[in-house]
ZAGUFI-556267 format. One record per residue (C-alpha): x, y, z. Coordinates in nm, 4 decimals. Each point is the difference from the previous one (the first is absolute). Layout:
% residues N
X, Y, Z
...
END
This chain:
% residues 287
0.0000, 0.0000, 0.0000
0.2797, 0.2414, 0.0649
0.2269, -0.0904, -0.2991
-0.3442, 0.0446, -0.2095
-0.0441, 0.4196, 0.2225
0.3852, 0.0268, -0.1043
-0.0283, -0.0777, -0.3984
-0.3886, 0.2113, 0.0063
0.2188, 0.3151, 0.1185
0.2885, -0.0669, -0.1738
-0.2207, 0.0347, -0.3279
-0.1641, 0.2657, 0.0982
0.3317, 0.1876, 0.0936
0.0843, -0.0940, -0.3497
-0.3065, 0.1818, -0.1224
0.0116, 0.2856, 0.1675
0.3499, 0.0212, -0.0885
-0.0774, 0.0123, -0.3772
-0.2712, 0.2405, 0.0537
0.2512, 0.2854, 0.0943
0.2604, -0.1370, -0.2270
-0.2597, 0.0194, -0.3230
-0.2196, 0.2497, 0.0972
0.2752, 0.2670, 0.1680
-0.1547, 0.2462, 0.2626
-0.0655, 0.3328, -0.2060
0.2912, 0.2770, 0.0541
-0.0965, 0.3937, -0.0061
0.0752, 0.0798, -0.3270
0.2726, 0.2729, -0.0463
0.0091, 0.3303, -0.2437
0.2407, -0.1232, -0.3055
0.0569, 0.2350, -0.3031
-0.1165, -0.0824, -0.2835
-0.0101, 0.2178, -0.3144
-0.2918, 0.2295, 0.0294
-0.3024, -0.1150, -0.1910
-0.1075, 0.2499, -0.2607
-0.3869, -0.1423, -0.0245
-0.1210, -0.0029, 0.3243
-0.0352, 0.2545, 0.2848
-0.1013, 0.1357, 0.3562
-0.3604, 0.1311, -0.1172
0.0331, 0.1434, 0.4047
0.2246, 0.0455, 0.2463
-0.0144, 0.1552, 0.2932
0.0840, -0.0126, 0.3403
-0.1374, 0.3069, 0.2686
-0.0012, 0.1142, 0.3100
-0.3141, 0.1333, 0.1817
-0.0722, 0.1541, 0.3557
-0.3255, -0.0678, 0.2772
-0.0390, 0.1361, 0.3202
-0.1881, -0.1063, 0.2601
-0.2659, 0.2386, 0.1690
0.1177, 0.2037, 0.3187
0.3724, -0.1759, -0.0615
0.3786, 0.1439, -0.0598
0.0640, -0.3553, -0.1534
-0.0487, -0.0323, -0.3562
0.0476, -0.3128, -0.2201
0.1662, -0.0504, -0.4130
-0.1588, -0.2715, -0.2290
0.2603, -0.0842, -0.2319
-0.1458, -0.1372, -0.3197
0.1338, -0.1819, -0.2286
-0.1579, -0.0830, -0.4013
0.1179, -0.1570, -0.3182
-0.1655, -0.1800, -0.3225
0.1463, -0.0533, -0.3224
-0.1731, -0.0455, -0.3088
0.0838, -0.3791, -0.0308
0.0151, -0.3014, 0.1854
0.3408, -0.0397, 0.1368
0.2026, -0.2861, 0.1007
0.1156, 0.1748, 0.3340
-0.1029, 0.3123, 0.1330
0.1598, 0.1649, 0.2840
0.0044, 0.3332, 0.1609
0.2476, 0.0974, 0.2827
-0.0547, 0.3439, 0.1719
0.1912, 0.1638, 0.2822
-0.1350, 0.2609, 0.2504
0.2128, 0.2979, 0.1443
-0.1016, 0.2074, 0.3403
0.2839, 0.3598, 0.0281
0.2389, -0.2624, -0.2150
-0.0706, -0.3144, 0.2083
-0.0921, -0.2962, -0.1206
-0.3339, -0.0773, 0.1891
-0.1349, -0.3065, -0.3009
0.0496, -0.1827, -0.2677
-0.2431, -0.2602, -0.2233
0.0728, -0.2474, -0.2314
-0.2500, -0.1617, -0.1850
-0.0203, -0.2352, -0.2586
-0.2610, -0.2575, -0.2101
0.0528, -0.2054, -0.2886
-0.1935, 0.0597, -0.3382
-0.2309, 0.2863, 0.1241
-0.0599, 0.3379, -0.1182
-0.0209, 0.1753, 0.3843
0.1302, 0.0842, 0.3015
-0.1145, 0.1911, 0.2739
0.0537, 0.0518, 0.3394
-0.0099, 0.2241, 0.3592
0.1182, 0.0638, 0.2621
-0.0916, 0.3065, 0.3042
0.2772, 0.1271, 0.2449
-0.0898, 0.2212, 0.3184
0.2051, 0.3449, 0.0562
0.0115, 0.2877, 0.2159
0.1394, 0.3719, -0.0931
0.1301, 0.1338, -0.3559
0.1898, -0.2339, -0.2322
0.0825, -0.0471, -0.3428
-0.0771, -0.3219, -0.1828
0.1327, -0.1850, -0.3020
-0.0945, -0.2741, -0.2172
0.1591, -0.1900, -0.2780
-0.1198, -0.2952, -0.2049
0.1830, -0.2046, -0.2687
-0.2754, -0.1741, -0.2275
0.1311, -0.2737, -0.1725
-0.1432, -0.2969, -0.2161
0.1484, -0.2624, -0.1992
-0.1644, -0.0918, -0.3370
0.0703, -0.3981, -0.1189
-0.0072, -0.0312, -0.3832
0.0753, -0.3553, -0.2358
0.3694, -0.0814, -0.0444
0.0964, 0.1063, 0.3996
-0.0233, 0.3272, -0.1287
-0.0351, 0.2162, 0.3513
-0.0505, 0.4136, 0.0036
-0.0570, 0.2070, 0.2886
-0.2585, 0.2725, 0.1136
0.1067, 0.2592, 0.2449
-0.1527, 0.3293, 0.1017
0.0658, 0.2481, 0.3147
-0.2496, 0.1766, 0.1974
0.0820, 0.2541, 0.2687
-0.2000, 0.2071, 0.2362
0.0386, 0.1924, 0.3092
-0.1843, 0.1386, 0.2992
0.0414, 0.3152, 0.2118
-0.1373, 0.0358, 0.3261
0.0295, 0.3238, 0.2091
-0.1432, -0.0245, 0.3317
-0.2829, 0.0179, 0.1739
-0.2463, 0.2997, 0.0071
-0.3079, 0.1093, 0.1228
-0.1590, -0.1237, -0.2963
0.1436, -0.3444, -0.0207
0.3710, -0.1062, -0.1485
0.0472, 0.1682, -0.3326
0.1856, -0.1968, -0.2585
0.0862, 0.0154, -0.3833
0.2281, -0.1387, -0.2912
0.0056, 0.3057, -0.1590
0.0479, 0.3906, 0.1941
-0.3076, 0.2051, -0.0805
0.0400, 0.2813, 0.2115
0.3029, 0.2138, 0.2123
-0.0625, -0.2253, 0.2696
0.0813, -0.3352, -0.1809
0.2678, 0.1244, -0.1974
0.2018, 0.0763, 0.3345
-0.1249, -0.2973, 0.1848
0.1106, -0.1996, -0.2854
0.3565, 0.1682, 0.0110
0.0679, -0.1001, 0.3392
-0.1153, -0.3559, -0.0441
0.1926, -0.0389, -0.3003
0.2716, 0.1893, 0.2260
-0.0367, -0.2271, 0.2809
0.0364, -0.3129, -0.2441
0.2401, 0.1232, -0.1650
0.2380, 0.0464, 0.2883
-0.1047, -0.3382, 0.1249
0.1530, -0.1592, -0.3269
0.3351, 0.2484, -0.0493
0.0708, -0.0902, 0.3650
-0.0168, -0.3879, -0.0756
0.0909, 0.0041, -0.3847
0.3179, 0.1725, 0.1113
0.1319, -0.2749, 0.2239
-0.0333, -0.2525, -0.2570
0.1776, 0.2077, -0.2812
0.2779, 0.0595, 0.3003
0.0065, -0.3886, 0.1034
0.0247, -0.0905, -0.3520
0.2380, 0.3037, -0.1183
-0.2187, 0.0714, -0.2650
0.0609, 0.3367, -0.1902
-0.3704, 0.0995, -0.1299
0.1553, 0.2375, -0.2184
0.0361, -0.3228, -0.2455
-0.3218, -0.0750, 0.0180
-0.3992, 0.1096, -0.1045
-0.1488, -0.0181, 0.3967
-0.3841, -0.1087, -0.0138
-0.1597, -0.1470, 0.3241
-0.2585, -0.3183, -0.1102
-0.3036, 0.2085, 0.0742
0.0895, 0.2059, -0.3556
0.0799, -0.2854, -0.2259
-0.3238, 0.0675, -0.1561
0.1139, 0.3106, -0.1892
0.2145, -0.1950, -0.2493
-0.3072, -0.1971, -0.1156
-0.0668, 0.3817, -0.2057
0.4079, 0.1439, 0.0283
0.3081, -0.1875, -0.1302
0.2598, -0.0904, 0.2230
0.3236, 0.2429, -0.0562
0.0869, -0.0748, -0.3535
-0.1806, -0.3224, -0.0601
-0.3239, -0.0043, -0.2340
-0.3484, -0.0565, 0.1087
0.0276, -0.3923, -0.0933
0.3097, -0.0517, 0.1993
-0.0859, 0.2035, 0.2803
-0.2898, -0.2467, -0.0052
0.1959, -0.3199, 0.0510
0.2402, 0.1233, 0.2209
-0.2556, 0.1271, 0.2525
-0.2041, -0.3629, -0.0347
0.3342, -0.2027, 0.0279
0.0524, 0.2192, 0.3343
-0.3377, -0.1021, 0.1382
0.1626, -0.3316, -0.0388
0.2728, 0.0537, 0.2193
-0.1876, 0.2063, 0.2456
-0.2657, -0.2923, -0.0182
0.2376, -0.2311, 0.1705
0.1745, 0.1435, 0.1936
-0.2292, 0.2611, 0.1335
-0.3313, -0.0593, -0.0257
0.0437, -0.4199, 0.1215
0.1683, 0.1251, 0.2845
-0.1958, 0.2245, 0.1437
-0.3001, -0.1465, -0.0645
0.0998, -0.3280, 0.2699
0.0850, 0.2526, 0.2437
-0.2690, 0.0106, 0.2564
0.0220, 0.3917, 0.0493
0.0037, 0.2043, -0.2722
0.0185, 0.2941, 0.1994
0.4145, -0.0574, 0.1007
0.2223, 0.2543, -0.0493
0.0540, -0.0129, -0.3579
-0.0589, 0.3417, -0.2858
-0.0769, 0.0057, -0.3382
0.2903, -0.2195, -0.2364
0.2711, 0.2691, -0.1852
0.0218, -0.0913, -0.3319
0.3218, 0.1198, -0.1760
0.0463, 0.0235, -0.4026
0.3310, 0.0328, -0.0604
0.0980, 0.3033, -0.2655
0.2968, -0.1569, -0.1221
0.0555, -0.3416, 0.0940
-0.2370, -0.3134, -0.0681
-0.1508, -0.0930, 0.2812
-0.3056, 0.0995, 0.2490
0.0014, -0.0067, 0.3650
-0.2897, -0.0349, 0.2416
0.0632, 0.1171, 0.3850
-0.1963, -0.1043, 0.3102
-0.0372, -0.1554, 0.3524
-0.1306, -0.2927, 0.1363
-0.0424, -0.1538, 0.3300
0.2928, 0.2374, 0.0929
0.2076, -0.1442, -0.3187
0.1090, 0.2633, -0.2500
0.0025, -0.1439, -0.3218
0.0746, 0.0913, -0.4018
-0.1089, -0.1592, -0.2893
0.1461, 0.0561, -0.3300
-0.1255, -0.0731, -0.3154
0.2151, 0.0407, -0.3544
-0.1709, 0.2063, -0.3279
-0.1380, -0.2112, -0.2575
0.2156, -0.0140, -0.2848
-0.1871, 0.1509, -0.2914
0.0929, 0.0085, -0.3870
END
C-alpha cells in the first residue's frame, strides 16, 4: 500500500513538473525597441492630474489618471507613468495586457499645504506582423498640477496661471522644486565628476518636448529612436526597480538625463535606496 502512495506521488510530481516546464509561468513583459510602426497609432493619450477637497478640511487629495488606445489591436500594450511631488518621486505604474487596444488606470494620494505635481507617461505598443516582423508604438504624455494653499474659499489650484496671483504662486513652486533638484542633481554630477558643460541637461519630466523638437543636431526621425531606445534603458533599470520597492515615497528626485554635445553617449543620473547610480547609453549609429 505504501510503495503503491510512493509511485501515485511520484507521477504526479512528474506531472506537475512538466506543467511548469511546458507551460512556463508568464514573465512581465519588458519595453524593447523596435522600429516605429508607420501604420498604426495612439488615437489618445493622456495621463492628468486632478484636485478634490473635502468640505470644512485643509487636506486635499490628486487623482492621477492615466488613458491610452490605439487604433489597432496590439500584441502588447503597456503604459508606465511616474508621479513627482516638489521633485520627489511619490508613484509610479506599470501596466501591461496582451493583444488589447486599452489601458487605463487610477490612483488618489492625500496632501496637505501648496505643492507642485508632475506626471509623465511613456505609451508604448508592440505591433506583430507575418515573417517575425515586430514594430513599435510609443507616445509621451505629460501634465502637471499646481496647488497654492488654502483660502477662505477652498484650495485654489491650476495647470495653467490665469491671473497675478498664479503666476507668482507658480514661480515659487517651480522655485521651490527647482532648488530641491539643483541641490540633489549637483551631488551626483560632483560624485560622478561630470562636467554638464558637455552635455544637453533635461530632467525625465521634459522628455516629452522632443516628441515635437529634434534633439541638438539630430532629425525628427532619429531624435525619435533615440528617445524610444532610452525608454528602454530607463525601463530596466529604473522603472523595474522602483516599482518592487515598497515605498515610493524614499528619498529619491527626478532622473538627470545628459546628451552629450560632442561625444556619443547619454547619461542618466539618480538615487536609489541611498545608491547613486548612472546609466549610460551609446548614440545609435545612423547612415
Amino acid at each position: 500500500m505504501r510503495r503503491r502512495q510512493y509511485i501515485i506521488m511520484a507521477c504526479l510530481f512528474l506531472i506537475v513538473l512538466g506543467i511548469l516546464v511546458f507551460y512556463p509561468k508568464k514573465s512581465t513583459p519588458v519595453i524593447t525597441y523596435f522600429p516605429l510602426d508607420e501604420e498604426s497609432q495612439f488615437q489618445q493619450a493622456t495621463n492628468t492630474l486632478r484636485l478634490s477637497q473635502a468640505e470644512q478640511s485643509d487636506s486635499y487629495s490628486i487623482t492621477w489618471d492615466n488613458h491610452s488606445a490605439s487604433d489597432d489591436i496590439l500584441y502588447l500594450r503597456q503604459d508606465v507613468s511616474v508621479l513627482y511631488k516638489d521633485g520627489h518621486l511619490i508613484g509610479v505604474k506599470s501596466i501591461w495586457e496582451e493583444n488589447g487596444k486599452t489601458i487605463d488606470f487610477s490612483e488618489t494620494f492625500n496632501f496637505k499645504n501648496d505643492h507642485f505635481f508632475q506626471a509623465i507617461t511613456l505609451h508604448y505598443g508592440e505591433k506583430h506582423y507575418p515573417g517575425d516582423i515586430i514594430n513599435s508604438l510609443q507616445k509621451m504624455s505629460y501634465s502637471e498640477l499646481f496647488v497654492t494653499g488654502q483660502q477662505k474659499n477652498g484650495i485654489p489650484f491650476f495647470e495653467e496661471p490665469k491671473t497675478n496671483h498664479d503666476s507668482h504662486a507658480q514661480t515659487e513652486l517651480q522655485q521651490k522644486t527647482k532648488e530641491n533638484l539643483q541641490h540633489h542633481w549637483h551631488k551626483l554630477k560632483s560624485y560622478f565628476n561630470i562636467d554638464l558643460a558637455q552635455y544637453e541637461v533635461v530632467p525625465l519630466t521634459e522628455l516629452h518636448q522632443f516628441e515635437t523638437k529634434g534633439l541638438l543636431s539630430f532629425t525628427q526621425e532619429q531624435t525619435d529612436e533615440i528617445i524610444a531606445k532610452l525608454w528602454e534603458g530607463l525601463y530596466k533599470n529604473y522603472i523595474v526597480p522602483i516599482t518592487s520597492e515598497k515605498e515610493k515615497d524614499s528619498d529619491s528626485y527626478i532622473p538627470l538625463i545628459l546628451f552629450g554635445k560632442h561625444e556619443h553617449d547619454i547619461l542618466v543620473l539618480f538615487e536609489l535606496n541611498g545608491e547613486k547610480i548612472k546609466l549610460k547609453q551609446i548614440y545609435p549609429t545612423f547612415q
